[in-house]
C-alpha positions as CSV (number, residue, x, y, z in Angstrom):
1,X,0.0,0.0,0.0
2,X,1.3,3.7,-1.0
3,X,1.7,5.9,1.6
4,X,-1.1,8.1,0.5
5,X,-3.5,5.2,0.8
6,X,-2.1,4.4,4.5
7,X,-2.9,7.8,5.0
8,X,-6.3,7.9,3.5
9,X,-6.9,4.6,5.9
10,X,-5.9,6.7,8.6
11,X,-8.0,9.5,8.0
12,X,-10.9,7.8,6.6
13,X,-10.5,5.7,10.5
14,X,-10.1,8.8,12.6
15,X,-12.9,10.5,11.0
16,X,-14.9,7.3,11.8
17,X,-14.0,7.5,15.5
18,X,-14.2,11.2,16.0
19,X,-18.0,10.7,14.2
20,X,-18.7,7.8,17.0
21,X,-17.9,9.3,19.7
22,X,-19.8,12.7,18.4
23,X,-22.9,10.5,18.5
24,X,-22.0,9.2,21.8
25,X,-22.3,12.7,23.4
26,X,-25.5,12.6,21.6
27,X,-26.7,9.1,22.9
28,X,-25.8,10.5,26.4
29,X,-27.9,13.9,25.9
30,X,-30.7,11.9,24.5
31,X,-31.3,9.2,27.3
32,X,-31.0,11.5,30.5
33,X,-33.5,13.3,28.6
34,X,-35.4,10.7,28.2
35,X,-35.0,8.7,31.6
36,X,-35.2,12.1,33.1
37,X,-38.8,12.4,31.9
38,X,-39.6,9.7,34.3
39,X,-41.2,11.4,37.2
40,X,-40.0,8.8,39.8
41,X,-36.4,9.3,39.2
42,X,-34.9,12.0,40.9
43,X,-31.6,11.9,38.7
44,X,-30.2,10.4,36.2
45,X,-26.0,10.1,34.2
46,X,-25.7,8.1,31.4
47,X,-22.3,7.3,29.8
48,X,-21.2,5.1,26.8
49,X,-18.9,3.0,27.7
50,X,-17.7,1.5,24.5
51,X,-18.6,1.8,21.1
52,X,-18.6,-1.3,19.0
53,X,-19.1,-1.0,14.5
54,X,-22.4,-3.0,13.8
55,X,-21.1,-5.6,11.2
56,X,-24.2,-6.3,9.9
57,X,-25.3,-2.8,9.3
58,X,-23.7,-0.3,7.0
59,X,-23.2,3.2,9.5
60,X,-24.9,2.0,12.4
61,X,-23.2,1.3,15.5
62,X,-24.0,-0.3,18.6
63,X,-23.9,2.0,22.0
64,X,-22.9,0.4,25.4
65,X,-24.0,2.7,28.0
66,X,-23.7,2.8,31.9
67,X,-27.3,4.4,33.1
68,X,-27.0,5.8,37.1
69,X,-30.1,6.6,38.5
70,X,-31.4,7.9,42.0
71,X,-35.4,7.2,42.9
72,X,-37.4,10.0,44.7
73,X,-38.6,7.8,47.1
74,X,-35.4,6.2,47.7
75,X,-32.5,8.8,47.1
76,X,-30.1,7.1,49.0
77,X,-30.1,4.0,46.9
78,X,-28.0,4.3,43.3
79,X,-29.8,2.0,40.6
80,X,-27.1,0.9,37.9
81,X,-27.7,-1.0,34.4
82,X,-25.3,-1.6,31.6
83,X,-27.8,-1.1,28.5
84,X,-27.4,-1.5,24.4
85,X,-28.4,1.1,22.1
86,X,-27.8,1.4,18.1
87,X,-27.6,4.4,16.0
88,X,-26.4,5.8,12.6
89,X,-25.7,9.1,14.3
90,X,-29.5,10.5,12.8
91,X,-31.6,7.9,14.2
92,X,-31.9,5.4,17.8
93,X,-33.3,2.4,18.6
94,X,-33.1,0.1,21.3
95,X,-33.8,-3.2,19.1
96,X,-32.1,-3.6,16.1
97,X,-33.1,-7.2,14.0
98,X,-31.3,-8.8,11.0
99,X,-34.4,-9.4,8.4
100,X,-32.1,-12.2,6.9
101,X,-31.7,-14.3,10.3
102,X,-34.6,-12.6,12.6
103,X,-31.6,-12.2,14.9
104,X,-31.6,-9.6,17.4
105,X,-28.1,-7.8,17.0
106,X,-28.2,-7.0,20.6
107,X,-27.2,-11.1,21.1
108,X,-24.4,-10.1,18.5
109,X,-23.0,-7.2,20.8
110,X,-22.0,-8.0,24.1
111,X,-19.3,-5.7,26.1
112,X,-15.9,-8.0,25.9
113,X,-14.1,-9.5,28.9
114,X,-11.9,-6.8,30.2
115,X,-8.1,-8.1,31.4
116,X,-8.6,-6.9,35.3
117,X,-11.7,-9.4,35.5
118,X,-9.2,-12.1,35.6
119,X,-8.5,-11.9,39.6
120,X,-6.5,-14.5,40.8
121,X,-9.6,-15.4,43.0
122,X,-11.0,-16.9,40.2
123,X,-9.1,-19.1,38.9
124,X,-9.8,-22.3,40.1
125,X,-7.3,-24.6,37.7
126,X,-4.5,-24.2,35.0
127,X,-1.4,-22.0,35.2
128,X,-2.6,-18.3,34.6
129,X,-0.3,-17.6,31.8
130,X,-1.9,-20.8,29.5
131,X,-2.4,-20.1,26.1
132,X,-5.5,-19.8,26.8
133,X,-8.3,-18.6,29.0
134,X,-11.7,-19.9,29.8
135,X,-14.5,-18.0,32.2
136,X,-17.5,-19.9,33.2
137,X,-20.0,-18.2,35.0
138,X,-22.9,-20.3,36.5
139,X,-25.5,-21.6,38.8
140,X,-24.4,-24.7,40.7
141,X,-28.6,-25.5,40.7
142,X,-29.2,-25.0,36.8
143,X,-29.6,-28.0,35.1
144,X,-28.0,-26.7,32.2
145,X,-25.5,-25.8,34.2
146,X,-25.3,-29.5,35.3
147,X,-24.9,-30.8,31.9
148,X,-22.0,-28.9,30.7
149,X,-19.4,-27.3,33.8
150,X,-18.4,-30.6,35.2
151,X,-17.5,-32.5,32.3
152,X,-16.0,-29.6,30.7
153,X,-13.8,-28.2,33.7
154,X,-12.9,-32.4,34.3
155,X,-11.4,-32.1,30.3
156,X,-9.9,-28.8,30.4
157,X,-8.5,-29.1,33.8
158,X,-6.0,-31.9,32.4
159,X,-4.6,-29.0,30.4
160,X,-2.8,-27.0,32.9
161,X,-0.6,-25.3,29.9
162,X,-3.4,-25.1,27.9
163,X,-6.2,-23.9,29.7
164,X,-6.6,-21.0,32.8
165,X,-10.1,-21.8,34.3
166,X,-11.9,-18.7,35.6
167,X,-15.2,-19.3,37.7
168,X,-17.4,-16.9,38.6
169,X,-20.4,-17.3,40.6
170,X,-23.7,-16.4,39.3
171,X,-26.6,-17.4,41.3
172,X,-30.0,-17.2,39.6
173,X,-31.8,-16.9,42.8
174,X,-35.4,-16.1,41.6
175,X,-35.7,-19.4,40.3
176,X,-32.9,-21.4,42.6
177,X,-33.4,-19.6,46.1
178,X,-31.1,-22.2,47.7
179,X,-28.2,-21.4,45.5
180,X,-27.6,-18.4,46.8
181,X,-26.7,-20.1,49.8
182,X,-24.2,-22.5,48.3
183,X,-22.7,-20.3,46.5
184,X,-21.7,-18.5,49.6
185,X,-20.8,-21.9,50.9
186,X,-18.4,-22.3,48.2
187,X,-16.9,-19.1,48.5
188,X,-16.3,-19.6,52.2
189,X,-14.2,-23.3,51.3
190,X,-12.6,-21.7,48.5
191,X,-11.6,-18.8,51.1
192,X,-10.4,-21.4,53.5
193,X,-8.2,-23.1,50.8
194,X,-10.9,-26.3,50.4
195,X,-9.9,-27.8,46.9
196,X,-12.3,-28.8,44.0
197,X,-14.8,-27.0,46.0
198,X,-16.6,-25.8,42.7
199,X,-16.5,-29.8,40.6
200,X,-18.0,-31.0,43.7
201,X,-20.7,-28.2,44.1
202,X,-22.7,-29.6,41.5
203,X,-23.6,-32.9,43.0
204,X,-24.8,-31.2,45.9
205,X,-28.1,-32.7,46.4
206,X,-30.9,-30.2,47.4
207,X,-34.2,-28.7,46.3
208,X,-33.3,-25.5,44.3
209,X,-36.5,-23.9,46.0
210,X,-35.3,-24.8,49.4
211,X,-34.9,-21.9,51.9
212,X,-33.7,-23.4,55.0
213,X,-30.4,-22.4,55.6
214,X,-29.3,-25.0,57.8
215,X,-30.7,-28.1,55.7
216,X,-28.7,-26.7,52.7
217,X,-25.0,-26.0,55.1
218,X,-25.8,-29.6,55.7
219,X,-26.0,-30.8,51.9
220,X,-23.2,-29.0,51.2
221,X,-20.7,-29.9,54.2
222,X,-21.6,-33.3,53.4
223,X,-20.5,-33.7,49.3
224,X,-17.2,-31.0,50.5
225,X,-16.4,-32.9,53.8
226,X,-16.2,-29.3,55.3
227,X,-17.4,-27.4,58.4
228,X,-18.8,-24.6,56.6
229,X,-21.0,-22.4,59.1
230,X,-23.9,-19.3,59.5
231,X,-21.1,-17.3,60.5
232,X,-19.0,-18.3,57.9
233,X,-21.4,-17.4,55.0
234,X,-22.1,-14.2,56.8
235,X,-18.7,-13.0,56.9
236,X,-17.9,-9.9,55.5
237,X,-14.9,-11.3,53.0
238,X,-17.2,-14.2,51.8
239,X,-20.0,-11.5,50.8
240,X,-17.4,-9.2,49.0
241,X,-16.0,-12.3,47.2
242,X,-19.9,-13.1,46.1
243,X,-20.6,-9.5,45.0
244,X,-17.7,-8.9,43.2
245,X,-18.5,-12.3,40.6
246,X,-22.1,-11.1,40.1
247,X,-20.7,-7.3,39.8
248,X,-18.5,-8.6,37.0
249,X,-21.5,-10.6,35.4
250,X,-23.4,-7.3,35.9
251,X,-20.8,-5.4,33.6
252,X,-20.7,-7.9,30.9
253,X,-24.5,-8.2,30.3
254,X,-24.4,-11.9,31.4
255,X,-28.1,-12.9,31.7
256,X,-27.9,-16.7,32.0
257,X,-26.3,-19.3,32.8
258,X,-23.5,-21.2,31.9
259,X,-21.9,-18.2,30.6
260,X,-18.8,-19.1,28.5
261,X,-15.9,-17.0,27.5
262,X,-12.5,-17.7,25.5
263,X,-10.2,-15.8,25.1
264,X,-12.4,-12.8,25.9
265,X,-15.1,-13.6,23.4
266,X,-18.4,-15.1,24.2
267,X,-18.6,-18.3,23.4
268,X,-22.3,-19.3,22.5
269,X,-21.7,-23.2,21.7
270,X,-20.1,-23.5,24.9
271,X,-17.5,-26.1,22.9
272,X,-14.8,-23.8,21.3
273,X,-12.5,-25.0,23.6
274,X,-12.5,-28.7,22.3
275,X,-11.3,-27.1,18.8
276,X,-8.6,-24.8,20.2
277,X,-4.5,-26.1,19.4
């Protein structure tokens, strides 16, 4: 390539960005106006976040926002969502479908898997500089969750070189109640240096609606062989520890569960990794 084309690419690149992040002080103007209307919200500041070029459509791209709002009847309290919005720099929408597929491209976009999510913490097998990385976040109690996390961690894990195995705890506790209690469990072993806590979490047998704290301890000291107590999941590290994996989730849009990730890229089929070298 001539140098006058590199610096046509250049150009033709920088006035692409500076045109994104125009309509990004836009997108920003336009929802606190719009949330702002809402006459239970007191206040309201909306920020993108990242921008991210919508493949599929010619000028349009894809706005991840932060939205921070304070209720008038609760103005103590700070309500915060990570949101997707499109636009072409004339027009917004919050839904934006591929005619050929019926696909909503909001599926397609998904904020990526920033380096300083992989805490040490988290990583429950492999040597953190592997070739690769793999985050799983999941509900001990999902049946989906079932099917896939043990046999996959069991294959990866005998990769060491390979594979760096992130966990992150993601309860869905409208619909598993108990798991928010193992989850803090597990956190607790993992906290006291208790191995394979998270393989062995899954044949923990108990109700998922079950919401008596000491009947699920007891499930889950018996399948760990630990002491786990009240005051144990109670503790003020095991709560942080528990926060911070569905704070992470939070960020990254993750709605259900298993969640996979390699390499920083959602992983839809969930089996990516059997096909990496």
């Amino acid at each position: 390539m001539s140098l006058m084309l590199k610096l046509l690419a250049t150009a033709l690149v920088l006035s692409s960005f500076l045109h994104a992040q125009s309509v990004g002080d836009n997108v920003e103007d336009f929802l606190e106006d719009q949330f702002g209307d809402n006459p239970k919200i007191k206040n309201v500041d909306v920020s993108v976040d990242s921008v991210v070029p919508v493949k599929e459509v010619h000028g349009w791209n894809a706005y991840i926002v932060d939205v921070k709002a304070t209720l008038k009847n609760k103005p103590k309290s700070v309500i915060k969502q990570k949101m997707i919005w499109f636009s072409n720099g004339q027009v917004i929408t919050k839904d934006l479908i591929d005619l050929k597929t019926g696909q909503n491209l909001v599926e397609v976009v998904k904020p990526k898997f920033k380096n300083e999510y992989y805490r040490d913490e988290n990583l429950i097998y492999g040597n953190k500089n592997a070739k690769h990385k793999i985050v799983i976040f999941s509900d001990p109690l999902c049946p989906f969750c079932k099917g896939f996390v043990p046999g996959a961690i069991k294959n990866m894990k005998k990769e060491p070189n390979k594979f760096a195995i992130y966990y992150y705890h993601f309860p869905l506790i409208r619909i598993h109640p108990a798991s928010a209690i193992l989850v803090k469990a597990a956190a607790a072993a993992e906290l006291q240096g208790v191995k394979d806590v998270v393989l062995k979490l899954y044949t923990v047998k108990i109700s998922p609606r079950e919401k008596d704290v000491n009947k699920i301890l007891a499930a889950f000291n018996k399948v760990e062989g630990t002491h786990i107590t009240l005051s144990d999941i109670n503790s003020k590290i095991v709560k942080q520890h528990v926060k911070a994996d569905t704070s992470v989730a939070s960020d990254l849009m993750v709605a259900g569960t298993p969640t996979v990730y390699l390499d920083g890229k959602v992983d839809k089929t969930k089996k990516k990794y059997l096909k990496v070298k």
